[in-house]
Every structure is written in structure tokens, then in C-alpha cells.
C-alpha positions as CSV (number, residue, x, y, z in Angstrom):
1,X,0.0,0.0,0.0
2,X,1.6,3.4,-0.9
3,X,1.9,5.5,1.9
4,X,-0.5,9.0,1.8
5,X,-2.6,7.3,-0.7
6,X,-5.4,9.9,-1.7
7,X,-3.9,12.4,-0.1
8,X,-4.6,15.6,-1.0
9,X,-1.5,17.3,-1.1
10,X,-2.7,20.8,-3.0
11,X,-4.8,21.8,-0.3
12,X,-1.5,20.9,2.3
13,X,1.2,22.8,1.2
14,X,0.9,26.9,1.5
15,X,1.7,29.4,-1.3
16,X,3.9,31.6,0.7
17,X,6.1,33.2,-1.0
18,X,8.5,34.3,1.5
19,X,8.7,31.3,2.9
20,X,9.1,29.0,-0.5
21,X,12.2,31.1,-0.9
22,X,13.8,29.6,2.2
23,X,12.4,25.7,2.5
24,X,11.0,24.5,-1.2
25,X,13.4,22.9,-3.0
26,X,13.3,22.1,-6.9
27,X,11.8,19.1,-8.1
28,X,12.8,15.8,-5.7
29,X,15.7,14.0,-7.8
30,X,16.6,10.6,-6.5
31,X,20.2,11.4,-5.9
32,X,19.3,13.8,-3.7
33,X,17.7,11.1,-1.4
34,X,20.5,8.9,-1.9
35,X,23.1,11.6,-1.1
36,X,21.0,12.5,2.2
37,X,21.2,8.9,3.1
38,X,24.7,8.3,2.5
39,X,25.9,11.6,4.4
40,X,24.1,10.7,7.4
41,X,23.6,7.3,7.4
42,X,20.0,6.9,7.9
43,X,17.4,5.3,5.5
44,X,14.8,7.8,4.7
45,X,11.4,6.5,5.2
46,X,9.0,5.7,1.8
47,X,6.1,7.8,3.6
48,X,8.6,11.3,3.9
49,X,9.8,10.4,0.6
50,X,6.5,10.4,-0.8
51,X,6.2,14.0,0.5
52,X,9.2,15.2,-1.0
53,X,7.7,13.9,-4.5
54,X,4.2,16.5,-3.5
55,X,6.9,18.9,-2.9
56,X,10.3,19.2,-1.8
57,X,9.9,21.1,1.7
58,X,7.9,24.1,2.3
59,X,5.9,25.7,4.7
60,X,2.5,23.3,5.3
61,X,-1.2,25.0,5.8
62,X,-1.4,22.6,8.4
63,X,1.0,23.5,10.8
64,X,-0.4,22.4,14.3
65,X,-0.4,19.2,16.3
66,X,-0.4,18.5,20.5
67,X,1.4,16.1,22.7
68,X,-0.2,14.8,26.1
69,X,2.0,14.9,29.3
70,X,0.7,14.2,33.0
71,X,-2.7,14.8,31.2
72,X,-2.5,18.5,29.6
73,X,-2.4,19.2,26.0
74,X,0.1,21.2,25.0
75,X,0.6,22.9,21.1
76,X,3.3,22.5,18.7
77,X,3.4,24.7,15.6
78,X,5.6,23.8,12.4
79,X,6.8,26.9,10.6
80,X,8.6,24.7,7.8
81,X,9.1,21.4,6.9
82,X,12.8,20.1,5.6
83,X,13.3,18.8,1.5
84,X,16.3,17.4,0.9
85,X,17.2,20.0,-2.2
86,X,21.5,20.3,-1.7
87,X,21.0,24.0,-3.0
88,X,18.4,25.1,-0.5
89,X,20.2,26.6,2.6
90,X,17.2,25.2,4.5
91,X,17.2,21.4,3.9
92,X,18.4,18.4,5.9
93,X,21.5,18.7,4.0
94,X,21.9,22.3,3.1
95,X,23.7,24.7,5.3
96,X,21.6,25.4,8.0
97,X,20.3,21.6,7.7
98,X,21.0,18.6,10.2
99,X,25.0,19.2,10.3
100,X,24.7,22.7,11.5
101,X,21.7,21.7,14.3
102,X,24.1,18.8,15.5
103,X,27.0,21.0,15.7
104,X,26.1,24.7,16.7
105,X,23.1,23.8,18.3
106,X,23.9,20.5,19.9
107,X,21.3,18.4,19.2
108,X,21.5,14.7,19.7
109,X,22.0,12.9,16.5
110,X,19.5,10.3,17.4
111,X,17.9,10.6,13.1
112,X,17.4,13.7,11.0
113,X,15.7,16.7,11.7
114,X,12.6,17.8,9.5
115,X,10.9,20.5,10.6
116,X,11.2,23.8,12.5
117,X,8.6,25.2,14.7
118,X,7.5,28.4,16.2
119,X,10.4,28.5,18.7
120,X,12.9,28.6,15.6
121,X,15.5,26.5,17.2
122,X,14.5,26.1,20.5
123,X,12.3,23.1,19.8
124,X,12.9,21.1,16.8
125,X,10.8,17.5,14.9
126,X,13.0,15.2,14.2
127,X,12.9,11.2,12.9
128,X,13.7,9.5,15.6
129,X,15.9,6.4,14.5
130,X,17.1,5.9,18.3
131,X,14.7,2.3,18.7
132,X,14.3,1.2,15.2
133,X,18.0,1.3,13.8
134,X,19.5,3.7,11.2
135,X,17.5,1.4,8.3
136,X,14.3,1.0,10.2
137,X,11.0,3.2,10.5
138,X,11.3,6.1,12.6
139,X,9.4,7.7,15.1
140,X,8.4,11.5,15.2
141,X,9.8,13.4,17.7
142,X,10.0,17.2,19.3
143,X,13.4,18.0,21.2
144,X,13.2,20.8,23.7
145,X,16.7,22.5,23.8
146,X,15.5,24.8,26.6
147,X,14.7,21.7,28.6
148,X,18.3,19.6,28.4
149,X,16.9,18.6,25.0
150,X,14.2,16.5,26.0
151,X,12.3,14.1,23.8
152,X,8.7,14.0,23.4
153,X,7.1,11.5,21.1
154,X,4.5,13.3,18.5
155,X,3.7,9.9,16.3
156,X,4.8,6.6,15.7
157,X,5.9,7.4,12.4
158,X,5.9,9.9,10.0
159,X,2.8,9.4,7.9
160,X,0.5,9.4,11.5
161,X,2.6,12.5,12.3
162,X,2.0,14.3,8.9
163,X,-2.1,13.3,9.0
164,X,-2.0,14.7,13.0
165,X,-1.4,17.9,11.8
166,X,-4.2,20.1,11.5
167,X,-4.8,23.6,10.7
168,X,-3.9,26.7,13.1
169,X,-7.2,27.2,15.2
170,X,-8.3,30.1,13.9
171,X,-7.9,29.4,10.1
172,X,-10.6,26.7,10.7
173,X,-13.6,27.5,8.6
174,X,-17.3,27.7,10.0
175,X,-17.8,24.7,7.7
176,X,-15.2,22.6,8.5
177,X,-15.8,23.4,12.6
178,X,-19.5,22.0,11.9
179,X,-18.0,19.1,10.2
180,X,-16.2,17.5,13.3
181,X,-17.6,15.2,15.9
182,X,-19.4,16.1,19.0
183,X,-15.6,15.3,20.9
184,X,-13.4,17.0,18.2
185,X,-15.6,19.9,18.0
186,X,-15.0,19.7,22.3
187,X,-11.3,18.9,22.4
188,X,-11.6,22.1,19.1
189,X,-13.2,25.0,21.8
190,X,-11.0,23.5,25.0
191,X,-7.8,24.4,22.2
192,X,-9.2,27.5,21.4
193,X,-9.4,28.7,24.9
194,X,-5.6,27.2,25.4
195,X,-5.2,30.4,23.2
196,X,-7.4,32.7,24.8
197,X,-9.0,32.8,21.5
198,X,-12.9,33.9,23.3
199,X,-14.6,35.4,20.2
200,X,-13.6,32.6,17.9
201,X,-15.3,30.3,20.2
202,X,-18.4,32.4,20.5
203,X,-17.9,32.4,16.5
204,X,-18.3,28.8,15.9
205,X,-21.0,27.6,18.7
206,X,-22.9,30.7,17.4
207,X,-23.0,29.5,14.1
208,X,-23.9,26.1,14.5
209,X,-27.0,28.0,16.3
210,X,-27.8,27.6,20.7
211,X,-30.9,25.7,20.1
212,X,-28.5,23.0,18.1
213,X,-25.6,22.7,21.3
214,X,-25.3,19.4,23.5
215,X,-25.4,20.9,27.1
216,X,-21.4,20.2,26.9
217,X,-21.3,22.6,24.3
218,X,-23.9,25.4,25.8
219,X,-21.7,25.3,28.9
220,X,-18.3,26.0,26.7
221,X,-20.2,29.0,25.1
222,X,-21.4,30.1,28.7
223,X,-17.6,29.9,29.3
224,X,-16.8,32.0,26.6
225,X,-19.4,34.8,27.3
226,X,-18.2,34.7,30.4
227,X,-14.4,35.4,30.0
228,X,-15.9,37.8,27.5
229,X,-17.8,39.9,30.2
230,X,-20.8,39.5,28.3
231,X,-22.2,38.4,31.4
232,X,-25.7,38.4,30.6
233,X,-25.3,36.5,27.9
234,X,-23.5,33.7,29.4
235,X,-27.1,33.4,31.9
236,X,-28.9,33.9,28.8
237,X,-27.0,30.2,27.7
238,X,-26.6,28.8,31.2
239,X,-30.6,29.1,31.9
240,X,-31.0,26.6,28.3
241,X,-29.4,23.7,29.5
242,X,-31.5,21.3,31.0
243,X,-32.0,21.1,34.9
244,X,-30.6,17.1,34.6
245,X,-27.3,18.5,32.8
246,X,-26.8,21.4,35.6
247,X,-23.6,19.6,37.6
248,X,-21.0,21.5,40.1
249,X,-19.6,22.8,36.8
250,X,-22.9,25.0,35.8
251,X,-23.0,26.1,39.1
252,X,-19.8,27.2,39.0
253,X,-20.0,29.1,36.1
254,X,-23.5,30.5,37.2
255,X,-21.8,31.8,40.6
256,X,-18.4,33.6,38.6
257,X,-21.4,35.0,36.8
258,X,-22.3,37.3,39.7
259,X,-19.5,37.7,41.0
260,X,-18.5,40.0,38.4
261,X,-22.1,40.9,37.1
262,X,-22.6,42.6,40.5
263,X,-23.9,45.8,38.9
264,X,-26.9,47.2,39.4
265,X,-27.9,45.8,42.5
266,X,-24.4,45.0,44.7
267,X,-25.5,42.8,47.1
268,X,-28.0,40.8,45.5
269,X,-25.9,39.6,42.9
270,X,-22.8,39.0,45.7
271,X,-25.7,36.4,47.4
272,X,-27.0,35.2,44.3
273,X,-22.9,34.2,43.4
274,X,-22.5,32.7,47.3
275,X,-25.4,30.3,46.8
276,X,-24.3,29.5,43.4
277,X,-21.2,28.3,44.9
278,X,-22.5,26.7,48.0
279,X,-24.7,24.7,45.5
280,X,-21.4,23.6,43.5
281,X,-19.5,23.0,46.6
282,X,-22.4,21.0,48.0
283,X,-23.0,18.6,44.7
284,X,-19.2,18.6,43.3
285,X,-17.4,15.3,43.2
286,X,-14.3,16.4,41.9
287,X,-12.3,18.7,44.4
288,X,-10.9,21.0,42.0
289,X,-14.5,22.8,41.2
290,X,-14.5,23.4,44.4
291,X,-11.5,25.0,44.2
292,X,-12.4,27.2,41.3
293,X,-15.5,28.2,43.3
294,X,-12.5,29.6,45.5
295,X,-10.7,31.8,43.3
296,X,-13.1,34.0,42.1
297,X,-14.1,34.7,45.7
298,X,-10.4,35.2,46.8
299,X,-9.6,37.9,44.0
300,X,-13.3,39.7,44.2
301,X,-14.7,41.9,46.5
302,X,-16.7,38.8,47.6
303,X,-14.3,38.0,49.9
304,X,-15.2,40.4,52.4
305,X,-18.8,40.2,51.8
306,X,-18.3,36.2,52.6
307,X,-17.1,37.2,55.9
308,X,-19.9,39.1,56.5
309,X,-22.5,36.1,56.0
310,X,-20.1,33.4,57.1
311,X,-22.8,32.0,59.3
312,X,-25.5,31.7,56.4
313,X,-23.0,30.0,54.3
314,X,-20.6,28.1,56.6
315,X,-20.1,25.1,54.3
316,X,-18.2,27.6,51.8
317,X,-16.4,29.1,54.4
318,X,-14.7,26.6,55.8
319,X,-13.8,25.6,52.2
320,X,-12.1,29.0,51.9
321,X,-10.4,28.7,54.9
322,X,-9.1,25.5,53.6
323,X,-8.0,26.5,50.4
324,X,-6.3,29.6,52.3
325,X,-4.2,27.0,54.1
326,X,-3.9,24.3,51.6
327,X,-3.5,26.1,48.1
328,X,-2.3,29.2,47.9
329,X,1.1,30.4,48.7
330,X,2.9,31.3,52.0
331,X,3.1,34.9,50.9
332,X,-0.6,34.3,50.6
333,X,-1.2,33.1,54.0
334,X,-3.9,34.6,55.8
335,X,-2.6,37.6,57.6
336,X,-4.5,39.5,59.5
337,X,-3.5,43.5,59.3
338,X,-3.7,42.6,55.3
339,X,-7.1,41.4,55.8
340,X,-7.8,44.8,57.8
341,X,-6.4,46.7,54.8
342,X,-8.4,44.4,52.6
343,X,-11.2,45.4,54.1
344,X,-10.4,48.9,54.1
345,X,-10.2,48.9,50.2
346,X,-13.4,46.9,50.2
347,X,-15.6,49.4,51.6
348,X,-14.0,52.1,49.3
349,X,-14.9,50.1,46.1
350,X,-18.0,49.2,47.4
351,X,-19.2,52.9,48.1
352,X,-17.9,53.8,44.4
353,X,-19.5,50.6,43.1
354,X,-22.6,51.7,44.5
355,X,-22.7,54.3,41.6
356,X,-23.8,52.0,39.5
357,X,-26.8,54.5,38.7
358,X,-23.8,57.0,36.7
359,X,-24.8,56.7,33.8
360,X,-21.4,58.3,32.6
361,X,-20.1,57.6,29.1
362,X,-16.2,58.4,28.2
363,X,-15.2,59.6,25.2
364,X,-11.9,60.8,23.5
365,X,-12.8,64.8,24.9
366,X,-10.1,66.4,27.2
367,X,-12.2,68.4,29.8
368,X,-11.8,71.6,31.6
369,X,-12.7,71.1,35.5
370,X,-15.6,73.5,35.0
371,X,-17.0,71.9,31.9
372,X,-16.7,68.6,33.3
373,X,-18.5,69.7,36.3
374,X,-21.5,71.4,34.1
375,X,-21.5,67.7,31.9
376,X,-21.5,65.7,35.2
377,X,-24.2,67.4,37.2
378,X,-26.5,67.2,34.5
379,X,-26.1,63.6,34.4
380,X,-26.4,62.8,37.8
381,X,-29.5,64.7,38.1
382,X,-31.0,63.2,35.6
383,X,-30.5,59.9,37.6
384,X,-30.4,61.0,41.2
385,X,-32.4,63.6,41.3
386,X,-31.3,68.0,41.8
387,X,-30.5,67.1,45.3
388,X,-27.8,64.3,44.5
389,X,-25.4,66.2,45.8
390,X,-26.8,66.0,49.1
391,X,-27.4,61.9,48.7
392,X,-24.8,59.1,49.8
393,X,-23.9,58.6,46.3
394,X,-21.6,62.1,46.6
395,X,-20.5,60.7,50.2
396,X,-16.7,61.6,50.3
397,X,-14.2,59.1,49.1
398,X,-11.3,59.0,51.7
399,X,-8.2,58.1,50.6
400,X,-4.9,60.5,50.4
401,X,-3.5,58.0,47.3
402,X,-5.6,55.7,45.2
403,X,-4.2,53.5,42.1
404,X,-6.9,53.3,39.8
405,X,-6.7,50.0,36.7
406,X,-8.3,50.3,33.6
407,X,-8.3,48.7,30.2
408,X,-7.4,51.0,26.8
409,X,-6.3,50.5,23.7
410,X,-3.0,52.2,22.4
411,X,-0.2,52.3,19.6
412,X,2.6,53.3,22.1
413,X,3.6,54.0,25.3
414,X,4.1,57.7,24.8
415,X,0.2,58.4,25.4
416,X,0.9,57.1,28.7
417,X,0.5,60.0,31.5
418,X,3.3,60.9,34.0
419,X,1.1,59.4,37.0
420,X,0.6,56.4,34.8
421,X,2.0,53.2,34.3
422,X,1.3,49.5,32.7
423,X,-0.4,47.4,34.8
424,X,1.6,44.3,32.9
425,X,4.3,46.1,30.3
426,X,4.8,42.6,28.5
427,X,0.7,43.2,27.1
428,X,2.3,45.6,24.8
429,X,5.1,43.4,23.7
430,X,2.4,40.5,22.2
431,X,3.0,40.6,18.2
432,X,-0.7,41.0,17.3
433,X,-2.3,43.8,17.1
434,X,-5.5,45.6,15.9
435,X,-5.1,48.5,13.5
436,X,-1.4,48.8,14.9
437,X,-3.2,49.1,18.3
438,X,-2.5,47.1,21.1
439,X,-5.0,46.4,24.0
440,X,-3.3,47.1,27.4
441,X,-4.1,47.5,31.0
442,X,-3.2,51.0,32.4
443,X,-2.6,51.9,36.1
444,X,-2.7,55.6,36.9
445,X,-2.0,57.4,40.6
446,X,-4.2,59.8,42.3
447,X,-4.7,62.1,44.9
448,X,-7.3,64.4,45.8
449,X,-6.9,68.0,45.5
450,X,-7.6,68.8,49.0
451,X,-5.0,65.5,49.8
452,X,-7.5,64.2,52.3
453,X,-10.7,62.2,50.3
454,X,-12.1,62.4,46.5
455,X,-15.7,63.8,45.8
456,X,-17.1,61.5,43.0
457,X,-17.2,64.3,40.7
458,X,-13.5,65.0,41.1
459,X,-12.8,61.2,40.7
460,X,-14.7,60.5,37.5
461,X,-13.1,63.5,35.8
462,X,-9.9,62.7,37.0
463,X,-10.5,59.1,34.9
464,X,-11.9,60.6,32.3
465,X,-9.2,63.0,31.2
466,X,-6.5,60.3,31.6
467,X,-8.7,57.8,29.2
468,X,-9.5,60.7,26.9
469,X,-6.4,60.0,24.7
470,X,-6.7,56.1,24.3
471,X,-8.9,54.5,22.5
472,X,-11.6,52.4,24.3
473,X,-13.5,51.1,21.4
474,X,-16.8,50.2,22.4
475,X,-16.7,49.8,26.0
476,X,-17.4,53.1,26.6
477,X,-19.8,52.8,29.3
478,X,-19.0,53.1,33.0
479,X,-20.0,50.0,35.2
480,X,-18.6,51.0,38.6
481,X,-15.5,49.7,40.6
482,X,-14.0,47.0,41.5
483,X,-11.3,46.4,44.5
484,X,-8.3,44.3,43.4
485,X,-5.9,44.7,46.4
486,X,-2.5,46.3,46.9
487,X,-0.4,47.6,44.7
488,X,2.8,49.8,44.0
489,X,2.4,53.1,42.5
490,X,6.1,53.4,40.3
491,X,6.4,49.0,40.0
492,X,2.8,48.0,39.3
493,X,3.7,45.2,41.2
494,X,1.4,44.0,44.5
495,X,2.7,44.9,47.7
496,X,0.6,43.5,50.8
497,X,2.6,45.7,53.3
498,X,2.9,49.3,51.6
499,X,0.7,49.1,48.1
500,X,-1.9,51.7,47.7
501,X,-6.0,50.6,47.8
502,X,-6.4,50.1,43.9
503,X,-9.7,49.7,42.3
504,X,-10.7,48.5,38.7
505,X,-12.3,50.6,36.2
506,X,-15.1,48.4,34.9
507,X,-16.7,49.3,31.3
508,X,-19.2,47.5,28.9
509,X,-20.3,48.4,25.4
510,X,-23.2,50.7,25.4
């Protein structure tokens, strides 16, 4: 049986220009073959030979295939795969071929090396001949130099490996995603959010149509609303799965739901979350949901609010305890003047998050103090009322520094402020980017002008001036606030001990 047989080959190999000039070879000649064998001593096998004859190296439209270790998936993507073209400074035996990656890069010589990946020559596929002999068939193989050049089997041999491969997520069409089964279309979403890739997977479920989703499936698009802060939608998703499918899992996800939808009503939505979770902590079997049940309460407001209602909802607080103990770090540790500082912070966000009835929308306008005021008031009174000034929404804000988070999109750094800083610098350093603009998280210092306590009219214009040179696309709205602990004004690193109270600036799309 010939190896590849009806294989279509056109539809493998991509037209890349720039990279046909490095890795395709001319036409496979069989003295080429013999001369790769001879050099190196290993007998190529018929299947890699019978790619050669589709075409002699070249960069493949299907570039991506995973190994499993201790259970995780993990990615590899091919950039290139090796011909044997003498000519070609990127074959097996061409300059920068096997001699060069056995001598200046070290590499074992355990076969031949065939194909680069992403990590250029960090991580290399070889043919492994190490088992089989230097005339038998060879095994497919990644070798991680970073890692003492460890070997990690990818197939059995190289026609399996080369049928493995499959096309980088998001080049997958809406056709060929409705093609799969009900697990490959599964194992496809779990990849996809691997990558953090949250609007292709509302992309394809959407497609295929909500009314058409197993319950598996429902709860991957809840997922993906979700992580998406299109938190209404995920419930929208959740509430269509059947009561018989709702496990810990849907639980779960209902419960992270309010915890970050807690906008209008505060406190509602912090209960609904708390029996959301106690329902997913009571029913779980596997420990780690309860666990996740943890995390969003650990790095949310909810905490605090948990300690309030401890006795309503003991079961889930002496999980937290627990997991306090158990599975987080020692810096982590309970500790009780942090918790006094958490708490501190908590009531701060939680009187600014309780202006969830601002209906405030920021836009690219620089204000004056005085025209901001004029803008502002007439805002609030529409929503409060002429007396709002007299209300608790305008209670005083005290707090001599404040850090204040909030997302933006931006080209460089120089449209940063002086008082501002990125919340993680390497966001900007990720190669793609929309419209040359890169989304980024922003972390600006404040003070009050009277360097005791902000008013909430001094606070939002504060925000809105430093936003009012980014670009926010459409989450222009204001949401409210949300407390995410301690950090350093000039490091944007957390600091327990001396950080300032920093609060998130939440936004949705109007």
C-alpha cells in the first residue's frame, strides 16, 4: 500500500512566497535522497519520501499538532518542513540543515531533523531512529533544547505525524468546525481557549445556532461569554441547559457570573454568586471545582462580603479557609492587618461601586474642571435627582493615594500620562495587534486636590481625562468599581505591606 494514498496534497502545502524562498526545494531528484542517506547514514522512510515527490519542503497550511503529558495538552506549531534540495540553505543537507543543528546547536544525533517550529530552534521535529535502527522506520519526535533537550514522542511514524497535523485554530472554517464530531468539535473549543482565542469560540457555537448545542457545548459557550464579560449572555446560555445536565460545573460558572455581574444591584448579585457556589460545593465530586469556586471569591470583592454572611453560608467558608491554608502560597497566608487593609479597600470600592446609577459615558474629549462639572451634574441629576449632591452617592471618598486599573487600547507608550503606568508592560510586547493598536491594561496614581478624600465628581473627571487619549472602542460605558488589592504606584507590582487601595475601572459596550 503506498503511503499518503489519496492524499490531497494541494490543499496541504501553503503558497507563501516568502517562505518558499527559504524551504521548497526544486523538483525531488533521487540522488538527492541517496546523497542525504549516504551523508548521514540513515534510510529515509517511503512515507517522507513520498512527501518530498508532493513537494520538496515548504511551509505546510497545516501546521499544528499536540502532545499529552501528566494529562494537559500542549501545542506545537511547524513553521517549515525540511526537503532534501542540496541547493536550498534550508534542507536536511543544506547549510543550516542537520549538520549545523548537530553542531552549533547540539542536538542529539538520534535521526534527522525535518521541521522547525514556532520557537525557531528552541524546539525542533525530528525522525527518531534511536529504537528502530539507522534502516528502520522512525518515530516523530520534538526536542526541547531549553529543557536539556528532552524528547517527546509526537507519532509513531511519519505518515501518522503528517495526518496529525491540522490547521492553526483560527484558520478553521465555519464549515469545516460544523464538520467535526461532538468530541473534536469539544477537544476544538478546549484548544481554542488554550489560546485565549474567546470570540472565535463564540464564533463557531454561534454558528452552529444555541438551540443545536449538546449541554457540553452550551456550557463551553457560557464559558466563553463569560471570559468575554458578556455576562448576561452567558445566563442567557446557562438558563438553556436542562436542569438534569446542571452539575458543580454550571454552578460554578453561574456563581463567577455574579461575582462580576454585581452591577446594578451590589449585594443581591454577591448572594445570588454565594449560593451559586455553596450549590457547587455541595454537589461537586471532583475537588478542583471546588476550588475554582475559591478563586473567584479570593480575588473579588466577595471575599469580604463572605465574611460578612459566614454563618448563612458556613459550608463555603470553611472551604475558603481550607483552600487559604492548603492552596495558595505562604506569601498568601492569611494575615490578619492585610485582611484589615483588605477590608479597608473593600468598603472604598464598594461605596464607588454603588454608583452603578452614573450613567457616565467616556469619550476621547479632554475636559476643563468646569465643563466637566457642568456635563457631570447634569447627568447625575437626571439619575439621582437635583438634590444628588446631598445623597450618599456624593458621600466623600477618603483616601490621600488611590491606584486606579483600567483597560485601553494604544499604539505606544508615549500616550501614557506621568502618573501612569502599565499594569503588565509585556501586554504591549504581544505581536498582534489591531489597527497597529494594542490592547493594554493602564494603572494611573491619584490624589485628591484637597489630599484628604475624592468627591465622585473630582474622581470621575480625574478618569476621564487620563482615558480621553486612548482609544476604548466600544466599552465606553461606566459599570462601577471594583477592588483588586494592593499595589505599587512606580512598580505596578502587588505589595501586601505598603501598596496603595487600587480599584478597577469596569466598562461595557453601550
Amino acid at each position: 500500500m503506498t503511503a499518503f494514498e489519496n492524499f490531497d496534497w494541494n490543499s496541504f502545502w501553503q503558497n507563501d512566497s516568502n517562505k518558499l524562498i527559504h524551504f521548497k526545494g526544486g523538483k525531488l531528484k533521487e540522488e538527492d535522497i541517496e546523497r542525504v542517506e549516504k551523508e548521514f547514514g540513515y534510510k529515509l522512510p517511503d512515507s517522507y519520501i513520498e512527501l518530498l515527490r508532493s513537494q520538496n519542503g515548504g511551509a505546510p497550511f497545516y501546521t499544528l499538532c499536540y502532545y499529552e503529558e501528566d494529562g494537559e495538552f500542549t501545542p506545537v506549531y511547524l513553521t517549515a518542513i525540511y526537503g532534501v534540495d542540496p541547493k536550498l540553505e534550508y534542507s536536511i543537507c543544506g547549510d543550516s540543515g542537520a549538520k549545523m543543528i548537530y553542531d552549533k546547536w547540539a542536538y542529539p544525533n538520534i535521526g534527522l531533523p525535518i521541521a522547525f517550529t514556532t520557537r525557531d530552534g528552541h524546539a525542533m521535529v525530528f525522525l527518531d531512529y534511536s529504537e528502530c535502527g539507522s534502516k528502520g522506520e522512525p518515530k516523530v519526535v520534538l526536542i526541547e533544547k531549553e529543557k536539556d533537550y528532552k524528547k517527546i514522542l509526537l507519532a509513531e511514524n511519519f505518515e501518522t505525524f503528517i495526518k496529525s497535523l491540522r490547521k492553526y485554530l483560527t484558520m478553521v472554517t465555519i464549515d469545516e468546525f460544523k464538520a467535526l464530531s461532538e468530541d473534536e468539535k469539544a477537544f476544538f473549543i478546549e484548544r481554542l481557549n488554550d489560546e485565549f482565542e474567546t470570540k472565535r469560540i463564540v464564533e463557531y457555537l454561534s454558528a452552529i445556532g444555541a438551540q443545536n448545542l449538546s449541554s457540553r457545548l452550551l456550557g463551553a459557550l457560557a464559558r466563553a461569554y463569560n471570559n468575554d464579560r458578556k455576562y448576561k449572555k452567558a445566563i442567557e446560555i446557562m438558563d438553556l441547559i436542562p436542569e438534569s445536565d446542571r452539575d458543580a460545573i454550571w454552578y460554578y460558572r453561574y456563581g463567577f457570573t455574579y461575582t462580576y455581574r454585581r452591577f446594578p444591584n451590589t449585594e443581591k448579585y454577591m448572594l445570588k454568586a454565594l449560593e451559586m457556589f455553596d450549590k457547587a460545593v455541595d454537589i461537586a465530586k471532583d475537588k478542583e471545582v471546588i476550588d475554582w469556586c475559591m478563586e473567584p471569591i479570593e480575588c473579588s470583592g466577595i471575599k469580604g462580603f463572605l465574611m460578612e454572611r459566614k454563618a448563612e453560608f458556613p459550608k463555603i467558608y470553611a472551604e475558603y479557609v481550607n483552600y487559604k491554608k492548603t492552596k495558595l502560597d505562604k506569601s498568601d497566608e492569611y494575615d490578619a492587618e492585610y485582611e484589615k487593609r483588605w477590608q479597608y479597600t473593600t468598603r472604598v470600592s464598594k461605596k464607588i461601586a454603588g454608583h452603578y446609577g452614573v450613567k457616565w459615558i467616556f469619550n476621547q474629549h479632554k475636559y476643563s474642571r468646569y465643563a466637566f462639572a457642568v456635563e457631570f451634574d447634569d447627568a447625575m441629576t437626571e439619575s439621582f435627582g437635583e438634590d444628588w449632591h446631598a445623597k450618599d452617592i456624593n458621600t466623600p471618598i477618603n483616601a490621600e493615594e488611590l491606584l486606579v486599573v483600567y483597560r485601553a487600547w494604544i499604539k505606544s507608550k508615549d500616550q501614557l500620562h506621568e502618573n501612569e503606568i502599565f499594569f503588565n508592560e509585556a501586554e504591549l510586547m504581544k505581536e498582534e495587534r489591531d489597527n497597529e493598536m494594542q490592547q493594554v491594561e493602564i494603572m494611573a496614581y491619584l490624589r485628591p486636590d484637597d489630599g484628604i478624600s475624592f468627591s465622585l465628581e473630582e474622581l470621575m473627571f480625574k478618569i476621564h481625562n487620563l482615558m480621553a487619549n486612548k482609544e476604548l472602542r466600544d466599552n465606553v460605558s461606566f459599570e462601577g468599581f471594583d477592588n483588586i488589592g494592593f499595589f505599587d504606584k512606580k512598580t505596578g507590582k502587588e505589595d501586601r505591606v505598603n501598596g496603595l487601595p487600587t480599584i478597577l475601572v469596569c466598562c461595557r459596550s453601550l
